[in-house]
C-alpha positions as CSV (number, residue, x, y, z in Angstrom):
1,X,-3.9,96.5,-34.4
2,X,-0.7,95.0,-32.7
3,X,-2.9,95.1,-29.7
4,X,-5.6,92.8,-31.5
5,X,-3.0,90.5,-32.4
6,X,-1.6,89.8,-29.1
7,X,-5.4,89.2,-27.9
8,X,-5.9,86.6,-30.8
9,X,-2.6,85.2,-30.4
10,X,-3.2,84.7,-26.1
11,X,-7.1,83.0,-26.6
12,X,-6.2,79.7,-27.6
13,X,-3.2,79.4,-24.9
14,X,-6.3,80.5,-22.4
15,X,-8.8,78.0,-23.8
16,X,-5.7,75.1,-23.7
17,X,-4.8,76.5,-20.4
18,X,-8.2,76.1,-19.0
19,X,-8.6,72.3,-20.2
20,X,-5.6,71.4,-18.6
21,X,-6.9,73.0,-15.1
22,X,-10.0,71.1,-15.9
23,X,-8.4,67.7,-16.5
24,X,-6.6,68.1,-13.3
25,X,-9.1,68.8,-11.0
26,X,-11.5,66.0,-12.3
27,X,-7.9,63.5,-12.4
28,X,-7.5,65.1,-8.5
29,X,-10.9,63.9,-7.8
30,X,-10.7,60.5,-8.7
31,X,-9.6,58.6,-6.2
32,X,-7.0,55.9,-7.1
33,X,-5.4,55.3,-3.9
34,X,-5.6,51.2,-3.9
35,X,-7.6,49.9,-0.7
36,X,-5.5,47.3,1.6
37,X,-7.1,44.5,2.2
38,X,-9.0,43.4,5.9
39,X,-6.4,42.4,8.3
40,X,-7.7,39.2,8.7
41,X,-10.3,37.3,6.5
42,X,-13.5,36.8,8.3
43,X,-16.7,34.8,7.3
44,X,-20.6,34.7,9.1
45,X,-22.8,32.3,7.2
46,X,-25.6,29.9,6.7
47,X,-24.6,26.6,5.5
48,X,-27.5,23.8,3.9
49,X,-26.7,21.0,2.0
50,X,-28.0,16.9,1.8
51,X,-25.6,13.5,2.0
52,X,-26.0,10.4,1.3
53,X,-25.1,8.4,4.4
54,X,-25.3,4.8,5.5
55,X,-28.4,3.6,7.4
56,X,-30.2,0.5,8.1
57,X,-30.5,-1.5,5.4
58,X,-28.7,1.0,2.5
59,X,-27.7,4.6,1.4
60,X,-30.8,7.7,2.3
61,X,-30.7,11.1,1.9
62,X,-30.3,13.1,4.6
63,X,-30.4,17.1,4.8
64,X,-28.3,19.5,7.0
65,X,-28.9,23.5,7.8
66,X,-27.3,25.5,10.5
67,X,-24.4,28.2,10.5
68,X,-21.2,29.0,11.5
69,X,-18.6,31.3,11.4
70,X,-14.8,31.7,9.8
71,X,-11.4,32.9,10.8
72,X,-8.4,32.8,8.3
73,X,-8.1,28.9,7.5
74,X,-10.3,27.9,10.4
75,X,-14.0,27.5,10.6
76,X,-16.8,26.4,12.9
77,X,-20.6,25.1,12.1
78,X,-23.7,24.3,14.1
79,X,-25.8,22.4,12.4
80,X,-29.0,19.9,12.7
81,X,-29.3,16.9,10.2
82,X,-32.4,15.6,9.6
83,X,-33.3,11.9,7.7
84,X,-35.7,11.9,5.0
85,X,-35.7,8.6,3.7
86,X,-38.1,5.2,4.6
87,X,-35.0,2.7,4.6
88,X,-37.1,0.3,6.9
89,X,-40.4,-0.9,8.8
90,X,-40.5,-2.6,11.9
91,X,-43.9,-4.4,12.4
92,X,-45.4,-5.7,15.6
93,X,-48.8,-6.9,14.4
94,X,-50.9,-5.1,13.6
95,X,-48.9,-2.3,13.7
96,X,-46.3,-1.0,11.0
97,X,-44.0,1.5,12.2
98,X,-40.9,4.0,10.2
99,X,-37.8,4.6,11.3
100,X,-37.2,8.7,12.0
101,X,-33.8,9.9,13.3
102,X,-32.3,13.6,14.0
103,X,-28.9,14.5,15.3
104,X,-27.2,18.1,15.2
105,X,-23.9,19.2,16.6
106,X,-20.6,21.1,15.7
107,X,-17.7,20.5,13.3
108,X,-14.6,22.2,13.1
109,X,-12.7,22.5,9.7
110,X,-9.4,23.9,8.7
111,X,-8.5,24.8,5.0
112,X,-5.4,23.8,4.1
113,X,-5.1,24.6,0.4
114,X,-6.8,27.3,-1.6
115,X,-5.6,28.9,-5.0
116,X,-8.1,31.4,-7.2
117,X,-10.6,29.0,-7.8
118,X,-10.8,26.0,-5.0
119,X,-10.2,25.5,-1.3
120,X,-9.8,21.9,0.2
121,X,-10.7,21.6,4.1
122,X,-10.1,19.2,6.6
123,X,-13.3,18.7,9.3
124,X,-13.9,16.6,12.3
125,X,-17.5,16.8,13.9
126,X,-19.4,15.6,16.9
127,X,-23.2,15.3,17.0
128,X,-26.2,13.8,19.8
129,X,-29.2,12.9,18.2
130,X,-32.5,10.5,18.8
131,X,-34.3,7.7,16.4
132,X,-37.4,6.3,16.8
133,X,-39.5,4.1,15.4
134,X,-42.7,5.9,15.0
135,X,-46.2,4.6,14.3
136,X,-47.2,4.5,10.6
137,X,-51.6,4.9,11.3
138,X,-51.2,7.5,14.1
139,X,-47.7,9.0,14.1
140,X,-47.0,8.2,17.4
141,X,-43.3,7.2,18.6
142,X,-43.5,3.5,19.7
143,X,-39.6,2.8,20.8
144,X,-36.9,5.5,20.9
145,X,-33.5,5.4,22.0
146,X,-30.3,8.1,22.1
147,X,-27.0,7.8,20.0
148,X,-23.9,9.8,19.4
149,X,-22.2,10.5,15.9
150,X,-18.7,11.1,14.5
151,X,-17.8,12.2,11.6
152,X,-14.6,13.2,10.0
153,X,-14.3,14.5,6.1
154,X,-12.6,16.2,3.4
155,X,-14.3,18.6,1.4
156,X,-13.7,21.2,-1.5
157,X,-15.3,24.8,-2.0
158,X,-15.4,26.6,-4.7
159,X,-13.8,30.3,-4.2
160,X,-14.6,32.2,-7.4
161,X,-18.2,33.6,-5.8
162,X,-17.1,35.8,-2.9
163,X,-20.7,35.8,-0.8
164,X,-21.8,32.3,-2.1
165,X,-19.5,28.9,-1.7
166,X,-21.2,25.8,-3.2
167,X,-18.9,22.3,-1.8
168,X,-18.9,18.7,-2.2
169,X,-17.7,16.1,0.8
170,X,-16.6,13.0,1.5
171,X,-16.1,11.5,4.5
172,X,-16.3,8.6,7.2
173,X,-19.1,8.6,10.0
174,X,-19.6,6.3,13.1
175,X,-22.8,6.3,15.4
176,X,-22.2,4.9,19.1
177,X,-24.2,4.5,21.6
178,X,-27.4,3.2,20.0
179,X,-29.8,0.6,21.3
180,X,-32.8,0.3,19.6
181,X,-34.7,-2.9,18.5
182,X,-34.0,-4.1,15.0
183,X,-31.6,-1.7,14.8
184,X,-27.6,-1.7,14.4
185,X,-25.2,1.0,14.9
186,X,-23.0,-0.8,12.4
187,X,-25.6,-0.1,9.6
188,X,-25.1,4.1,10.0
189,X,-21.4,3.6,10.3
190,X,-19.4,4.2,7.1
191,X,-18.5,6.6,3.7
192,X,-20.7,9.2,3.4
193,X,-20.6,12.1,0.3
194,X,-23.0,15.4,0.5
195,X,-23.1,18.7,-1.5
196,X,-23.9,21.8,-0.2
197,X,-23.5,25.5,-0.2
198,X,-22.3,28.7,2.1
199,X,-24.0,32.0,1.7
200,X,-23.2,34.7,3.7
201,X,-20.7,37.8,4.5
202,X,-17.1,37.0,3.7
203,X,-14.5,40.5,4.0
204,X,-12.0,39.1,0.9
């Protein structure tokens, strides 16, 4: 009888014993070491986007794509710009031709203030690029001509998305080097603005 008891008495401190062995083998299994951050942030990306920029005789849409790549506060894009607007015609009778242009080049941008929620960056960019005036029946190019194109900007990101970064710009371009009938430098010199987005791998 006094054995019985003893038996009785000893199975719930087994059972309790048991769940905490349990408990700490599933707790030992978990693993809550905290992971360090990357040494060094790093960023490979796609970047597309339109601006509004000055041309010849007002304001047109242009789009950019490319990529580029990031390194702590610094960052570096290829990219090719391409006008979509009809801003003007140039007419030797009969013919009626459009103005088309293209440039692409690099910009390098530094951020220089970031909190949870925004970055602000700093860019100055260099791009080559060709405009024509191109027939309006037959799509032929009638005159073309060369340029070079400056551009330097502030622009502000928004952090909160870690693989996607939409932006909006504002900025100050100058085209050199252009000598094409009709046509002014001048006219796509000036303020531009442009939104556009990131999307791509970025380790923090």
């Amino acid at each position: 009888m006094q054995k019985l008891f003893w038996v009785l008495l000893l199975i719930p401190f087994l059972s309790w014993s048991q769940e905490i062995d349990t408990l700490a083998m599933d707790t030992a299994a978990i693993d809550t070491t905290e992971k360090e951050p990357p040494p060094y942030y790093l960023g490979i990306y796609a970047v597309g986007g339109v601006s509004f920029e000055p041309s010849s005789p007002d304001y047109n849409l242009v789009s950019t794509l490319g990529g580029g790549v990031q390194y702590e506060r610094w960052s570096l894009d290829f990219t090719i710009h391409d006008f979509q607007g009809t801003v003007q015609t140039f007419v030797v009778f009969p013919n009626v031709f459009d103005l088309n242009y293209r440039y692409g080049g690099s910009r390098v941008s530094y951020r220089f203030f970031d909190n949870d929620k925004v970055g602000l960056w700093v860019n100055a960019g260099y791009y080559k690029g060709d405009m024509t005036w191109r027939n309006v029946e037959d799509g032929q190019d009638f005159l073309r001509d060369k340029f070079s194109m400056m551009k330097f900007g502030v622009v502000g990101e928004f952090l909160k998305l870690r693989y996607i970064k939409p932006c909006f710009g504002i900025g100050y371009q100058k085209m050199q080097d252009l000598n094409l009938s009709s046509l002014s430098e001048d006219s796509f010199s000036g303020i531009y603005i442009g939104l556009g987005v990131r999307i791509g791998y970025f380790n923090q």
